[in-house]
C-alpha positions as CSV (number, residue, x, y, z in Angstrom):
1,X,6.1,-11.8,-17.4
2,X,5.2,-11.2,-14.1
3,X,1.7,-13.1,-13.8
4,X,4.0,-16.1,-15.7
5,X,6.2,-16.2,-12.0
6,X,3.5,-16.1,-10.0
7,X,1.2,-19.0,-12.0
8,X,4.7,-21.4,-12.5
9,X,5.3,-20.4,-8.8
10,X,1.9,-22.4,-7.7
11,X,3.0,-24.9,-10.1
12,X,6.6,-25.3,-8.4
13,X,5.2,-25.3,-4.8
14,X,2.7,-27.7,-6.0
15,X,5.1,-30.1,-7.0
16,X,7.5,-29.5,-5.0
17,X,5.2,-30.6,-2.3
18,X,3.4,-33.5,-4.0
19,X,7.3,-34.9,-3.8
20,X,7.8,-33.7,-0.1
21,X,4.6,-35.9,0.9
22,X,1.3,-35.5,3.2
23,X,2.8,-35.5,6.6
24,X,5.6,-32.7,6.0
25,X,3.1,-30.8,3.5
26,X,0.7,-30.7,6.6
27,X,3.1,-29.5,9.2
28,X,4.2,-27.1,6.6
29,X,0.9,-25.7,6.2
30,X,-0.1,-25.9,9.8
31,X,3.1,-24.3,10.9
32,X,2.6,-21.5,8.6
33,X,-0.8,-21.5,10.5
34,X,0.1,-21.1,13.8
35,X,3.2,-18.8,12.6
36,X,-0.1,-16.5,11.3
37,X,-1.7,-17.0,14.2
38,X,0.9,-15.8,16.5
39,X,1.7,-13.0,14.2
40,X,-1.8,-11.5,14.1
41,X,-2.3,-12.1,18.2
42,X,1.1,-10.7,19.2
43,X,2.1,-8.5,16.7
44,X,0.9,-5.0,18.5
45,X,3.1,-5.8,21.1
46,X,6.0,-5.8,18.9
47,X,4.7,-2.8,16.6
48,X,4.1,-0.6,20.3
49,X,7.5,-1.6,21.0
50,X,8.2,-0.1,17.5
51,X,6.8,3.2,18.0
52,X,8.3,3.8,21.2
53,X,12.0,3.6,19.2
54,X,12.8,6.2,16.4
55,X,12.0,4.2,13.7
56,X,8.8,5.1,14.7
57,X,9.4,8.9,14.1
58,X,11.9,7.8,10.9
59,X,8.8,6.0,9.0
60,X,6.3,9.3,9.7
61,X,9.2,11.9,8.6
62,X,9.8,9.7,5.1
63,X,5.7,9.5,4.4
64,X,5.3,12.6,5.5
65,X,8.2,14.1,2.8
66,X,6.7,12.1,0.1
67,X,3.0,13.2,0.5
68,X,4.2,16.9,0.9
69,X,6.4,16.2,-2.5
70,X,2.7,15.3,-3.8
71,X,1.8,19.0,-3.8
72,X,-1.3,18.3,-2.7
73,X,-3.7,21.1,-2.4
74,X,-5.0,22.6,1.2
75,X,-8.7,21.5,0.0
76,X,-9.7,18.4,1.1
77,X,-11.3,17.5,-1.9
78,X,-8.9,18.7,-3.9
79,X,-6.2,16.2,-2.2
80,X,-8.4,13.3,-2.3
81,X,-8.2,13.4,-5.9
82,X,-4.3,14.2,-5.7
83,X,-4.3,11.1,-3.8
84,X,-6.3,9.0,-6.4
85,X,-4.0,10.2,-9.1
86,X,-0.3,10.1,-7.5
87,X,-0.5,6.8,-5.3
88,X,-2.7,4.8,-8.1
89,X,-0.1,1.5,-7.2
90,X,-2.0,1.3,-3.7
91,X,-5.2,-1.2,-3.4
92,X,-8.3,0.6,-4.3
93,X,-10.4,-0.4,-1.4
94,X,-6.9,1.2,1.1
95,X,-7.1,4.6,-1.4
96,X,-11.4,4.7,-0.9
97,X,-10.6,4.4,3.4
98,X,-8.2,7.3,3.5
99,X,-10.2,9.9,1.2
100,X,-13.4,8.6,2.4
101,X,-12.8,8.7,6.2
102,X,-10.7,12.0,5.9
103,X,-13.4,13.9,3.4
104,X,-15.8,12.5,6.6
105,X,-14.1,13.7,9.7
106,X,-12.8,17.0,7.7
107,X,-9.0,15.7,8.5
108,X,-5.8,16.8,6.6
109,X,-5.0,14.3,4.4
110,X,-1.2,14.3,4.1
111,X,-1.1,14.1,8.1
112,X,-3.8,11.5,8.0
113,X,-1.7,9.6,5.3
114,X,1.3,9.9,7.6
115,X,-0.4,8.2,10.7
116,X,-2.1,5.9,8.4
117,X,0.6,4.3,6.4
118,X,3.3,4.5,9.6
119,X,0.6,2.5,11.3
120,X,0.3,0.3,8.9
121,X,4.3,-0.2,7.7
122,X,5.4,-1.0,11.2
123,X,2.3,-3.9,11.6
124,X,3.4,-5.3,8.6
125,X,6.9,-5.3,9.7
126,X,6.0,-6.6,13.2
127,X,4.1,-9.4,11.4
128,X,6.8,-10.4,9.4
129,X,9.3,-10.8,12.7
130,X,6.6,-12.6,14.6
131,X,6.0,-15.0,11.1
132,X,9.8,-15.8,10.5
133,X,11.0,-16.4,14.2
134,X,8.0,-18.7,14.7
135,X,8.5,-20.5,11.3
136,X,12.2,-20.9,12.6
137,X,11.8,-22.7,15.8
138,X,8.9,-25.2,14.3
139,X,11.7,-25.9,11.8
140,X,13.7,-27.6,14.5
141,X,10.5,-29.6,15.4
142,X,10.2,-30.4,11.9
143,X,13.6,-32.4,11.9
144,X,12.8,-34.5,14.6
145,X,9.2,-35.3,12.6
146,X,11.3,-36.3,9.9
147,X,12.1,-39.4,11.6
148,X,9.2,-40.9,12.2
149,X,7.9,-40.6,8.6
150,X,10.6,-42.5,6.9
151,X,9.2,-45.5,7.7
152,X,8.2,-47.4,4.6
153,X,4.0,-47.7,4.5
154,X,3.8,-44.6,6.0
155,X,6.5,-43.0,3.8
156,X,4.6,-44.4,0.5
157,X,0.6,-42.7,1.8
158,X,2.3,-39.6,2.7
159,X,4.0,-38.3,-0.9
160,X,1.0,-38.6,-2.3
161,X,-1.1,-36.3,-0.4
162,X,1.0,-33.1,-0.6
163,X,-0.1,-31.2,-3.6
164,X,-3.4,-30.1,-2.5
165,X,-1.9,-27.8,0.6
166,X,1.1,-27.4,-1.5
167,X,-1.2,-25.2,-4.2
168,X,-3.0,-23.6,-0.9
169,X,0.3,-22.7,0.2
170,X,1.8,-21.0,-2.4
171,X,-1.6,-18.5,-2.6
172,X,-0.4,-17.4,0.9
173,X,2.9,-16.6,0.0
174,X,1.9,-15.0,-2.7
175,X,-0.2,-12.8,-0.6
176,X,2.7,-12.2,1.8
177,X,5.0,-11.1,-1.2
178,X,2.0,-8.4,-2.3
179,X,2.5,-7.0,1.0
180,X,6.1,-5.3,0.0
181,X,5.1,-5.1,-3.4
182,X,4.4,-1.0,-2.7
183,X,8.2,-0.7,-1.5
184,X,9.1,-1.6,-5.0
185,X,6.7,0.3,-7.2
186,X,7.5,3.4,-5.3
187,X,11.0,3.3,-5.1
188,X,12.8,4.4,-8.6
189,X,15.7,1.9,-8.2
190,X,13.2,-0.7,-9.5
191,X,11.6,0.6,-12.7
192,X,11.4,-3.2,-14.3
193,X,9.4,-4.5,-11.7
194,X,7.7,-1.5,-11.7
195,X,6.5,-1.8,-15.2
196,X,5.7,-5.3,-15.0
197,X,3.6,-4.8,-12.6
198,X,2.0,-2.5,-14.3
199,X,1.3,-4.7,-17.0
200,X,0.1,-8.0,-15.0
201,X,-3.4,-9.1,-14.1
202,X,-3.0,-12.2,-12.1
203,X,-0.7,-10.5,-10.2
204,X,-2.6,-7.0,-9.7
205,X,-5.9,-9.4,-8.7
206,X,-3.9,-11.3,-6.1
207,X,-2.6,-7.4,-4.9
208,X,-5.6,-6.1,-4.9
209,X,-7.9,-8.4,-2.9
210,X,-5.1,-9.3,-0.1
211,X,-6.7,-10.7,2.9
212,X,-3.8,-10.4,4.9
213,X,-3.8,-6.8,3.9
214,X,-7.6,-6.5,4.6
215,X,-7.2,-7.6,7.8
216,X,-4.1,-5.1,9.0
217,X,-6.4,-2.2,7.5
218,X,-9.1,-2.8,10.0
219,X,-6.6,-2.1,12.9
């Protein structure tokens, strides 16, 4: 059920901007672009600004909870498989970095988990501020765009050259959605999405082999 959203959501998009046309399709793409682009540059400004308020502290207290509610065991080896077995919703290649580097540098998983994760929540959430204010202001520009495009030649070339970006466009939003997806499957308010999750393969393929996610990991 799931994987049926997602592959009518490319559909949707695609359409949707086949009948929105080239110029707005490309301004749309290229604004979500630059939106990326000053997301990823500016973000740690943001997220240090973040960890010097207590949501900082709040995020590392709730992780911390959970991983202790784990029971995981003092030996290190002995956690990383705890960790394997209880958090089995994260990405694999994000499981294999915590055990991995923790078995390596002999660290305590659940605080290394803690710092990890809190790390990695507030980037994501400085990301997304960064993403929607800048999508927000080249809206405005978009309006005055909009003018220029209703002429009629230009207005006939440009409808037809938006469903190529429009499919391209939808992948990144799909991506973008995978990033919350663990808020979800870890929290027991949502057991429907939880088990269709569970039970999708597009989806899981798109979840595990983020690139937006790949690329917050490495910081």
């Amino acid at each position: 059920m799931l994987d049926l959203v997602v592959v009518l959501f490319i559909v949707i998009l695609g359409l949707v901007y086949l009948k929105k046309g080239l110029v707005l399709a490309i301004y749309g793409f290229l604004s979500i672009i630059f939106s990326y682009i000053i997301a990823i540059l500016f973000y740690p400004v943001i997220a240090n600004y973040i960890k010097l308020t207590t949501i900082d502290e709040n995020i590392k207290e709730a992780i911390h909870s959970f991983a202790i509610n784990l029971e995981l065991a003092q030996d290190i080896h002995t956690q990383a498989e705890i960790i394997r077995e209880k958090l089995t919703l994260l990405p694999e290649s994000f499981l294999q970095t915590i055990t991995l580097t923790a078995q390596e540098n002999n660290l305590n998983i659940i605080d290394y988990l803690t710092i990890l994760l809190s790390d990695l929540i507030i980037n994501i959430i400085s990301i997304l501020i960064l993403f929607i204010a800048t999508k927000f202001i080249l809206f405005i520009i978009k309006q005055v765009l909009t003018l220029f495009i209703n002429l009629p030649v230009i207005k006939t070339l440009d409808r037809m050259g938006g469903l190529l970006l429009g499919l391209v466009q939808s992948l990144f939003w799909i991506w973008m959605f995978c990033l919350i997806i663990p808020f979800f499957v870890n929290d027991s308010s949502f057991p429907t999405f939880t088990a269709l999750f569970e039970q999708s393969r597009i989806t899981k393929w798109f979840y595990d082999n983020n690139l937006i996610l790949d690329y917050i990991s490495n910081f």
